[in-house]
mmCIF file of the N, C-alpha and C atoms, coordinates in Angstrom:
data_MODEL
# 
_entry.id   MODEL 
# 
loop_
_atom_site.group_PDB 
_atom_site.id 
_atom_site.type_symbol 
_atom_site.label_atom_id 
_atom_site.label_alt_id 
_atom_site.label_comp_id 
_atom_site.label_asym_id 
_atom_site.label_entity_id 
_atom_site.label_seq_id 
_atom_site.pdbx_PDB_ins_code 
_atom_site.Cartn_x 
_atom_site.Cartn_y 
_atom_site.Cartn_z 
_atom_site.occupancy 
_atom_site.B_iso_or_equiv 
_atom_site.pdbx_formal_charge 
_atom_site.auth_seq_id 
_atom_site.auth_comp_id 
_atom_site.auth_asym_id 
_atom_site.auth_atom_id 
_atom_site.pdbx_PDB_model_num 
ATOM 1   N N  . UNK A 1 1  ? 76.520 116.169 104.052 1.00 0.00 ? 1  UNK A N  1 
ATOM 2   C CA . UNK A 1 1  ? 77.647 117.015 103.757 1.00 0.00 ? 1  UNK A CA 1 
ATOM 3   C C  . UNK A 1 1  ? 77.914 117.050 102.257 1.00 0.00 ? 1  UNK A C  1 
ATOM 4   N N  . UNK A 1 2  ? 77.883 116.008 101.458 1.00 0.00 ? 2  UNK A N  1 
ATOM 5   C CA . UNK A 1 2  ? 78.265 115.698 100.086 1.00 0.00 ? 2  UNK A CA 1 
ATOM 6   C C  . UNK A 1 2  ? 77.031 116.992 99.373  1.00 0.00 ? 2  UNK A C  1 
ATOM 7   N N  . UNK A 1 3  ? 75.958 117.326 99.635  1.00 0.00 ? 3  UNK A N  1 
ATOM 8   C CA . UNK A 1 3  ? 74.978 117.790 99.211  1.00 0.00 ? 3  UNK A CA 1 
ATOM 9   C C  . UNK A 1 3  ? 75.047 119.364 99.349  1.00 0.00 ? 3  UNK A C  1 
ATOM 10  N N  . UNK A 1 4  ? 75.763 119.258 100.705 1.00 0.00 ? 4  UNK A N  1 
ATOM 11  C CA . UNK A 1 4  ? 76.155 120.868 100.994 1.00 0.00 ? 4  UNK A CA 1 
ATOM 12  C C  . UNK A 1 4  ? 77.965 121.213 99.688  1.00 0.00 ? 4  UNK A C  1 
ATOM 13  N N  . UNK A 1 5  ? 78.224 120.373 99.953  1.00 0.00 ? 5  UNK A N  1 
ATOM 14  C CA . UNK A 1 5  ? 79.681 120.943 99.250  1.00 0.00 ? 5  UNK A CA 1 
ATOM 15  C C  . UNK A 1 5  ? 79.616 120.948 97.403  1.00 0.00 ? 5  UNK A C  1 
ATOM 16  N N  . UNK A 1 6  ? 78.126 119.747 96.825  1.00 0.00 ? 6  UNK A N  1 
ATOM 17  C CA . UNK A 1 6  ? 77.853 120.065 95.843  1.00 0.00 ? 6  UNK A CA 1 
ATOM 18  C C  . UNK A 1 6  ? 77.472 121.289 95.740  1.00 0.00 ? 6  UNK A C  1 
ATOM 19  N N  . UNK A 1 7  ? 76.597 121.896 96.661  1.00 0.00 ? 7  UNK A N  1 
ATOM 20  C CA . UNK A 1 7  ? 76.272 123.256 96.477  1.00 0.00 ? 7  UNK A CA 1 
ATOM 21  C C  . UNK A 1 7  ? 77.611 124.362 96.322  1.00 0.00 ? 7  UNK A C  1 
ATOM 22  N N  . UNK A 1 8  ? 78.573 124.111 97.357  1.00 0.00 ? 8  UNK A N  1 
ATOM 23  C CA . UNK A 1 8  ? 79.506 125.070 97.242  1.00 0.00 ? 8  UNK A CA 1 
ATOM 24  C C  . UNK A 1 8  ? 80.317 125.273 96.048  1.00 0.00 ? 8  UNK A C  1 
ATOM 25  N N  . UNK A 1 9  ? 80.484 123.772 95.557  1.00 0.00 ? 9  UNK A N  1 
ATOM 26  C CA . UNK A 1 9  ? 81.215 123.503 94.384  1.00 0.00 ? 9  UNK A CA 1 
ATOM 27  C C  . UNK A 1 9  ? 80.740 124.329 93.161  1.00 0.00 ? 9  UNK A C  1 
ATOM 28  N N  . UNK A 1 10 ? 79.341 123.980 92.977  1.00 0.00 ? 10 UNK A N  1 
ATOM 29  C CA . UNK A 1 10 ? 78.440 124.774 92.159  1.00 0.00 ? 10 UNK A CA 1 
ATOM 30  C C  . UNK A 1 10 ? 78.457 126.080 92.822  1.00 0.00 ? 10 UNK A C  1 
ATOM 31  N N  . UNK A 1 11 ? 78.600 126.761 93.382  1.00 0.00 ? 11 UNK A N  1 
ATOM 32  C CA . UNK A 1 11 ? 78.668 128.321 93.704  1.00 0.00 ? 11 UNK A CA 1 
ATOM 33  C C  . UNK A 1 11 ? 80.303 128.822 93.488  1.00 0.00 ? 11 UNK A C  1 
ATOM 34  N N  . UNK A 1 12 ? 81.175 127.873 94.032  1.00 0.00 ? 12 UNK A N  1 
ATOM 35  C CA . UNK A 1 12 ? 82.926 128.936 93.431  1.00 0.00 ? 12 UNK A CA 1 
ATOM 36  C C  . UNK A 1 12 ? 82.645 128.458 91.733  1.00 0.00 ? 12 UNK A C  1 
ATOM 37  N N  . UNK A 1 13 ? 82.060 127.515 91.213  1.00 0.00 ? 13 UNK A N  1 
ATOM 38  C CA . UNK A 1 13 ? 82.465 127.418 89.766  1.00 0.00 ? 13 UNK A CA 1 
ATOM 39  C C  . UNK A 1 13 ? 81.983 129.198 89.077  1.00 0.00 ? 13 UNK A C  1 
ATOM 40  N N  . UNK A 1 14 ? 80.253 129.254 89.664  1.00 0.00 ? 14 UNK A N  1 
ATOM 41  C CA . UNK A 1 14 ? 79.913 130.265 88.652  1.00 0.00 ? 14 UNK A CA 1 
ATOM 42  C C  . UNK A 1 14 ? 80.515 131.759 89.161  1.00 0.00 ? 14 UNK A C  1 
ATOM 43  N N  . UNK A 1 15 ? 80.866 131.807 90.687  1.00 0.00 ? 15 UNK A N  1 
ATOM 44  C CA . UNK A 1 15 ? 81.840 133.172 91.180  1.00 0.00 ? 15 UNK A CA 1 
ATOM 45  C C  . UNK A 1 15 ? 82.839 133.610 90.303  1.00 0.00 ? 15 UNK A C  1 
ATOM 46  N N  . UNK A 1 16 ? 83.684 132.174 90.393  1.00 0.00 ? 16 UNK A N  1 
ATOM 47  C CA . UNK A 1 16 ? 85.236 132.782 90.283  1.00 0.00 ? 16 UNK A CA 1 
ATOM 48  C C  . UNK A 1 16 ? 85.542 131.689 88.242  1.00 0.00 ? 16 UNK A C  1 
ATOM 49  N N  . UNK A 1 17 ? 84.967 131.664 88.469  1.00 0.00 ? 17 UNK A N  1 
ATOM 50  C CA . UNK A 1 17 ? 84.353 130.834 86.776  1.00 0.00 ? 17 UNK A CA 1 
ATOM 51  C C  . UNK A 1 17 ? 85.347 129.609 86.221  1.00 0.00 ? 17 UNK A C  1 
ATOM 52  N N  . UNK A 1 18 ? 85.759 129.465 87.466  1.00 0.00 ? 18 UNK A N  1 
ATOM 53  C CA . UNK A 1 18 ? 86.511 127.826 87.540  1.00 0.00 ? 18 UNK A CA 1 
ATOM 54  C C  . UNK A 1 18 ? 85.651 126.282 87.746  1.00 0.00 ? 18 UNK A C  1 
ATOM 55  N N  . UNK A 1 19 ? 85.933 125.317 87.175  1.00 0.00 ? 19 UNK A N  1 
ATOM 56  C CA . UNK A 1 19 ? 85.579 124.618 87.247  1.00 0.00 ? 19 UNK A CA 1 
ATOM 57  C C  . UNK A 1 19 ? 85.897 123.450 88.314  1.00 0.00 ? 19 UNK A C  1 
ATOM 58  N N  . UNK A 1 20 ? 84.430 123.649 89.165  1.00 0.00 ? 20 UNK A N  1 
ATOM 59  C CA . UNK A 1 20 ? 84.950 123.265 91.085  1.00 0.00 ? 20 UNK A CA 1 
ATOM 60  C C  . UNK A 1 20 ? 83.704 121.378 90.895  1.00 0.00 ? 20 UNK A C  1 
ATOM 61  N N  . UNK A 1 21 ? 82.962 121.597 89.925  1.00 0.00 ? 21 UNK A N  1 
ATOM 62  C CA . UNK A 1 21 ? 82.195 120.179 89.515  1.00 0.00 ? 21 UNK A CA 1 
ATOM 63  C C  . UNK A 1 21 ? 82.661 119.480 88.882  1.00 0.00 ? 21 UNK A C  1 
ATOM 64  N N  . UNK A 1 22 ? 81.882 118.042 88.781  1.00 0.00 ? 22 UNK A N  1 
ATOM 65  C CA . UNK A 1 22 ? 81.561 117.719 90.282  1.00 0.00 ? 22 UNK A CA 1 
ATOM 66  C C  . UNK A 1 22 ? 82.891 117.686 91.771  1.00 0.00 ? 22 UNK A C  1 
ATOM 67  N N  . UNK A 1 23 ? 82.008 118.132 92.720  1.00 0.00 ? 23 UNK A N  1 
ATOM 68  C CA . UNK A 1 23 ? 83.043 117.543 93.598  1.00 0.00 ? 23 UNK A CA 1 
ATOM 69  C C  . UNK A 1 23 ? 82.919 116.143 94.146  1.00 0.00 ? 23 UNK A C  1 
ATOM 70  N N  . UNK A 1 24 ? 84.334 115.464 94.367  1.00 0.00 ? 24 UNK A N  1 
ATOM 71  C CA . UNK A 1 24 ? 84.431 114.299 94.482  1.00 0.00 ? 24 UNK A CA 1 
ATOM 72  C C  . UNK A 1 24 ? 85.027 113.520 95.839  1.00 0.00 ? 24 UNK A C  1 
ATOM 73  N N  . UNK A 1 25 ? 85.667 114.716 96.496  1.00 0.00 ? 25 UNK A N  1 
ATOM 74  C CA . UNK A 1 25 ? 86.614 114.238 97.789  1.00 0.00 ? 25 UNK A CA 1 
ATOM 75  C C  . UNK A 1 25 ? 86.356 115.525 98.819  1.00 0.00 ? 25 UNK A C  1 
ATOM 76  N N  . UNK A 1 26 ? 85.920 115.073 100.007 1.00 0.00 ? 26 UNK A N  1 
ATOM 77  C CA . UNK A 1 26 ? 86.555 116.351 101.033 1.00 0.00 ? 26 UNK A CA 1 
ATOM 78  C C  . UNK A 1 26 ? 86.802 115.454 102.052 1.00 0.00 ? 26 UNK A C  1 
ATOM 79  N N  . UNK A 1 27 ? 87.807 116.806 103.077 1.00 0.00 ? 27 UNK A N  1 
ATOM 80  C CA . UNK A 1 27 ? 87.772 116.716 104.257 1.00 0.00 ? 27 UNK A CA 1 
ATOM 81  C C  . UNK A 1 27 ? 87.861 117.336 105.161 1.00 0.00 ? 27 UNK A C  1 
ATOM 82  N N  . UNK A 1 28 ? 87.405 117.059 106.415 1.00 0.00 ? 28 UNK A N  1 
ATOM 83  C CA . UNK A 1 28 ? 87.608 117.980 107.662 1.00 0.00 ? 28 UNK A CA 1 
ATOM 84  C C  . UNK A 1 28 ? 88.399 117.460 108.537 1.00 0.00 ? 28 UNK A C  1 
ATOM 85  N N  . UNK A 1 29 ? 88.901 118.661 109.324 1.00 0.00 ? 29 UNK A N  1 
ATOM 86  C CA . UNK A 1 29 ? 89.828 118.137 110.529 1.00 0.00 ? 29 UNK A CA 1 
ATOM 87  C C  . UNK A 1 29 ? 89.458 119.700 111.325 1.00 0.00 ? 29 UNK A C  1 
ATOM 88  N N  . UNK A 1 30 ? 89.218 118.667 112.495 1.00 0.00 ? 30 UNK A N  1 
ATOM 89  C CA . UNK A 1 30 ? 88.568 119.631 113.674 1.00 0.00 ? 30 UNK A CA 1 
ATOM 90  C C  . UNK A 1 30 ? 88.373 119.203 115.159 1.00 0.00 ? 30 UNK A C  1 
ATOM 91  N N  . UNK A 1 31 ? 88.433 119.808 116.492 1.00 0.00 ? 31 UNK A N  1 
ATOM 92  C CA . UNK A 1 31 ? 88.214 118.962 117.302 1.00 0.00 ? 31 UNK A CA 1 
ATOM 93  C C  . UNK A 1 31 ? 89.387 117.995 117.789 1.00 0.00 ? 31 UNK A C  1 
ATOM 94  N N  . UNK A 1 32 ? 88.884 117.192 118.178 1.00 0.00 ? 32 UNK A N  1 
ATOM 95  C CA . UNK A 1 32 ? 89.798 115.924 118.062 1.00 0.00 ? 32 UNK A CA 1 
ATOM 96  C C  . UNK A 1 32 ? 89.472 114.722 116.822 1.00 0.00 ? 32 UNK A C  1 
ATOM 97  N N  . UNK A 1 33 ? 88.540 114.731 115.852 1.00 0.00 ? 33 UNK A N  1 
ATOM 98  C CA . UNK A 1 33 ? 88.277 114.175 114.892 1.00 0.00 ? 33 UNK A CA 1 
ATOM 99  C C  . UNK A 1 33 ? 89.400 115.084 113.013 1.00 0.00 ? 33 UNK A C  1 
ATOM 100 N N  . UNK A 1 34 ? 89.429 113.752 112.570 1.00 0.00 ? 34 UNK A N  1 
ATOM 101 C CA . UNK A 1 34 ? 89.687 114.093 111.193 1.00 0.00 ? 34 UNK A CA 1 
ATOM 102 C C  . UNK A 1 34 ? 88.531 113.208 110.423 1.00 0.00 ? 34 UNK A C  1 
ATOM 103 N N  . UNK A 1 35 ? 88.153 113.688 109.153 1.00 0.00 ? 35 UNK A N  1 
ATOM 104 C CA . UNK A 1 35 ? 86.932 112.891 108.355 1.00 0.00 ? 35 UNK A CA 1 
ATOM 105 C C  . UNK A 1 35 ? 87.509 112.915 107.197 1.00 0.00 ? 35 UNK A C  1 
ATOM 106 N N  . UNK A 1 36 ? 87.483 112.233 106.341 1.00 0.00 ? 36 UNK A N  1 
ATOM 107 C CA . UNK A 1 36 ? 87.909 111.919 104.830 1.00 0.00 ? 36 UNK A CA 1 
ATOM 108 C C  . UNK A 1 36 ? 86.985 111.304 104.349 1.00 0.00 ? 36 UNK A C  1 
ATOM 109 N N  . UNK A 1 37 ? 85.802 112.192 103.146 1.00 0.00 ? 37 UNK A N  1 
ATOM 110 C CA . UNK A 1 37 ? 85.156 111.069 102.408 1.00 0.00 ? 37 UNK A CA 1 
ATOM 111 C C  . UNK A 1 37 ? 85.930 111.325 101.042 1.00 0.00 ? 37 UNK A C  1 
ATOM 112 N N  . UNK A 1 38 ? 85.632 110.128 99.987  1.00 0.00 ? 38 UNK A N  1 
ATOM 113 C CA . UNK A 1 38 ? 85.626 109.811 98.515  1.00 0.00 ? 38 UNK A CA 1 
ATOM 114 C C  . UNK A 1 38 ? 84.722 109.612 98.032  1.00 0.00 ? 38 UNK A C  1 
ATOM 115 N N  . UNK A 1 39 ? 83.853 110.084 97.580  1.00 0.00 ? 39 UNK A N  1 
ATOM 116 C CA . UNK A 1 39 ? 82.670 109.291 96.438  1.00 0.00 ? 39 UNK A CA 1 
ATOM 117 C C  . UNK A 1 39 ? 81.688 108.672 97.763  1.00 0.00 ? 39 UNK A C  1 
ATOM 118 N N  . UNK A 1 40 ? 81.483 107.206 97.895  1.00 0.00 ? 40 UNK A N  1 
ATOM 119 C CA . UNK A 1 40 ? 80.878 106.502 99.127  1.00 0.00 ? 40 UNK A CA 1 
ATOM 120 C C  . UNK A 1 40 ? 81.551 106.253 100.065 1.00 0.00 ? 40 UNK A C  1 
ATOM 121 N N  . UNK A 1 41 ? 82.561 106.209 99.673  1.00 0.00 ? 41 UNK A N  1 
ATOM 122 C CA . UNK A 1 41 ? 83.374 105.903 101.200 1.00 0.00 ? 41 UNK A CA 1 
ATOM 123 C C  . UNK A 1 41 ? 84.090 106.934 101.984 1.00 0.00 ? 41 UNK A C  1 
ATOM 124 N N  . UNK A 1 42 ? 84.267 106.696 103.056 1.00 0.00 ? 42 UNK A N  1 
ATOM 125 C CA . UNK A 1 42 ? 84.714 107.633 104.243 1.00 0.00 ? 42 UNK A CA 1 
ATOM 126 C C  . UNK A 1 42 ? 85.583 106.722 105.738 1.00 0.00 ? 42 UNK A C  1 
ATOM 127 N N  . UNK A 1 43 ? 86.112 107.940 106.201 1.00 0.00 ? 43 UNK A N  1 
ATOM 128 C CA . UNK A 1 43 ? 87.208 107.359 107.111 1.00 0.00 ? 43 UNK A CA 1 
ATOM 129 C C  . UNK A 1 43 ? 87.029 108.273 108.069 1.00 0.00 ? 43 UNK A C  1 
ATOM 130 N N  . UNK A 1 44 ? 86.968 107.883 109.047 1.00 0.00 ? 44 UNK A N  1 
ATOM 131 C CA . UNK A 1 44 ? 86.726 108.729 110.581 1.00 0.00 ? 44 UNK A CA 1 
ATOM 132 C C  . UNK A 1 44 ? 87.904 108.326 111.432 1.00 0.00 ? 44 UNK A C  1 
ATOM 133 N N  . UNK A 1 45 ? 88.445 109.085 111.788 1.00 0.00 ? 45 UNK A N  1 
ATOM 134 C CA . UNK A 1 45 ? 89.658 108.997 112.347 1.00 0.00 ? 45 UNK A CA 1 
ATOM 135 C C  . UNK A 1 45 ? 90.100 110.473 113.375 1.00 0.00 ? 45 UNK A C  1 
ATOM 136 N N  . UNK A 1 46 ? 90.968 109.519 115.047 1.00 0.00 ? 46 UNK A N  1 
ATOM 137 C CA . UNK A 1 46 ? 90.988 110.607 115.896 1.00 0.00 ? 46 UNK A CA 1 
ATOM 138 C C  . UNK A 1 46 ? 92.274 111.353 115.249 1.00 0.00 ? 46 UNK A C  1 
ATOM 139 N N  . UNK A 1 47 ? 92.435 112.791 115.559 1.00 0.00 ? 47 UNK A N  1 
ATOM 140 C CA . UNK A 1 47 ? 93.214 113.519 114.926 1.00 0.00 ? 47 UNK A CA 1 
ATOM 141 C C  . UNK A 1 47 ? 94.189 113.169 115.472 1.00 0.00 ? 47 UNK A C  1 
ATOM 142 N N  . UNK A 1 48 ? 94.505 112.508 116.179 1.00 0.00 ? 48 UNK A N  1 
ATOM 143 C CA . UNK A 1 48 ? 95.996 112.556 116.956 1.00 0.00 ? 48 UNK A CA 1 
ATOM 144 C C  . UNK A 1 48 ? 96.807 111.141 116.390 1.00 0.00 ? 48 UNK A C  1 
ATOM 145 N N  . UNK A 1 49 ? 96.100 110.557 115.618 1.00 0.00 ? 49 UNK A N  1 
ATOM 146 C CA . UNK A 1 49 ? 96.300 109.336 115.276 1.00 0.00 ? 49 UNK A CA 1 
ATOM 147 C C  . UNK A 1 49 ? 95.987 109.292 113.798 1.00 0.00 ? 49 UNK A C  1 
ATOM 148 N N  . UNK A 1 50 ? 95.883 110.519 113.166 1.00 0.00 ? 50 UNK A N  1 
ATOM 149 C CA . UNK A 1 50 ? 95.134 110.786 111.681 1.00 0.00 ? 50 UNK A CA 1 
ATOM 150 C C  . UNK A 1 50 ? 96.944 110.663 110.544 1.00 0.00 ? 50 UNK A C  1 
ATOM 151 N N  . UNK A 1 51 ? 97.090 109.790 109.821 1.00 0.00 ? 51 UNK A N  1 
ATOM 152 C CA . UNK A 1 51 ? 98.207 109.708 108.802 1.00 0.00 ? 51 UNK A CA 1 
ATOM 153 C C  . UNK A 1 51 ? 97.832 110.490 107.719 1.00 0.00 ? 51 UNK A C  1 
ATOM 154 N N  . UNK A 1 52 ? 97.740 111.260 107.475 1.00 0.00 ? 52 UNK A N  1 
ATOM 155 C CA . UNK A 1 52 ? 97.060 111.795 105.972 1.00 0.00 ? 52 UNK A CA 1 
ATOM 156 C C  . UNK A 1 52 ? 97.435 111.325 104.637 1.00 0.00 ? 52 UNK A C  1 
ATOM 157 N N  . UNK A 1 53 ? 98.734 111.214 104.676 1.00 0.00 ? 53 UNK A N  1 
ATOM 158 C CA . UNK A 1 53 ? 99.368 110.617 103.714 1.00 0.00 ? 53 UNK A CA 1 
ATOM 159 C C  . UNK A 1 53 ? 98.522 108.533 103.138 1.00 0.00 ? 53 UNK A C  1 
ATOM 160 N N  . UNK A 1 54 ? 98.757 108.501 104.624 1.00 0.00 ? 54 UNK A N  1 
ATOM 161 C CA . UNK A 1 54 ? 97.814 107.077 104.438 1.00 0.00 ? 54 UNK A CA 1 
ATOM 162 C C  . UNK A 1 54 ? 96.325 106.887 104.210 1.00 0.00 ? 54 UNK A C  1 
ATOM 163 N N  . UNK A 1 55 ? 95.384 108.124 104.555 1.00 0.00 ? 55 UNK A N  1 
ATOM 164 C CA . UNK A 1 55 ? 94.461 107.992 104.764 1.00 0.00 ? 55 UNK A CA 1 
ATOM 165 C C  . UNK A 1 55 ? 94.013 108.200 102.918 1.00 0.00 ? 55 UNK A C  1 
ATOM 166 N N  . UNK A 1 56 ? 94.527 109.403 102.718 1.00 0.00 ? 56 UNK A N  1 
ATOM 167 C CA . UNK A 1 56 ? 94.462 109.932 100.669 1.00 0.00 ? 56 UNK A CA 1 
ATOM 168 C C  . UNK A 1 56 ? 94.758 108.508 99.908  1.00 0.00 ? 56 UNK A C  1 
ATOM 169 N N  . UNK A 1 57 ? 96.046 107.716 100.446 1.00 0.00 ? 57 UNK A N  1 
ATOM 170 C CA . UNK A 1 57 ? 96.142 106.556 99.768  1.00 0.00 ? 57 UNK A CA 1 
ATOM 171 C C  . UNK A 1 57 ? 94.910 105.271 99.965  1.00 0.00 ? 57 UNK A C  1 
ATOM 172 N N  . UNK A 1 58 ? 94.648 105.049 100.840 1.00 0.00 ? 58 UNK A N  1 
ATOM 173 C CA . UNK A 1 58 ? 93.447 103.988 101.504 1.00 0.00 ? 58 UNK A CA 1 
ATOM 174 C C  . UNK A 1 58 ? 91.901 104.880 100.581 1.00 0.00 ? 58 UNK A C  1 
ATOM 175 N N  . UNK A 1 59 ? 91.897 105.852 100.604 1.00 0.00 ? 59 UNK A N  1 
ATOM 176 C CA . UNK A 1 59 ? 90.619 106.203 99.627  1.00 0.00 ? 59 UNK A CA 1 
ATOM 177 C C  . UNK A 1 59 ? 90.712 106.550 97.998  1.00 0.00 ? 59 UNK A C  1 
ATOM 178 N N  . UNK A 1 60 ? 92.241 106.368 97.806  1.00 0.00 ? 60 UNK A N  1 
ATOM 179 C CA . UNK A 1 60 ? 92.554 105.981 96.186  1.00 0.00 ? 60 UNK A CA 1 
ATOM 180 C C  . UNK A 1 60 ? 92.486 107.508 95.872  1.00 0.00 ? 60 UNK A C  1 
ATOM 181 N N  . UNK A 1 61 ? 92.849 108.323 96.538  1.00 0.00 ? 61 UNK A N  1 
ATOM 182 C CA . UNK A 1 61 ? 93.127 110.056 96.246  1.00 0.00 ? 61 UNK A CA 1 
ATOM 183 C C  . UNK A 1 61 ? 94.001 110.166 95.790  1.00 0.00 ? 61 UNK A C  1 
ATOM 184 N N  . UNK A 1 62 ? 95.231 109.907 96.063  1.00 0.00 ? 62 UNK A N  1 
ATOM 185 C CA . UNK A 1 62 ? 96.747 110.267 95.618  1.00 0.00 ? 62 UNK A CA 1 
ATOM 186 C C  . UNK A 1 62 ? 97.142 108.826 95.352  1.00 0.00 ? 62 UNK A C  1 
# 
């Protein structure tokens, strides 16, 4: 995933001519899953039980 969203990152920078590199954090929420990576680390978590607020803090985001 990190490899696909470098790509995307690198594609809105040269579109919209903002600077989207490197990217450093995503996440998804879908399903009954939420995913949060940072850099190497990542957090898998069921959505119904997903804190967001806690989860951004535990990966040093916010």
């Amino acid at each position: 995933m990190n490899l696909i969203f470098d790509a995307l990152a690198s594609a809105y920078t040269q579109l919209y001519k903002m600077n989207w590199v490197p990217q450093q954090n995503w996440m998804y929420s879908g399903g009954d899953w939420t995913v949060m990576i940072s850099g190497t680390r990542g957090i898998f978590v069921e959505k119904s039980k997903a804190d967001l607020k806690k989860l951004f803090t535990a990966l040093g985001i916010c």
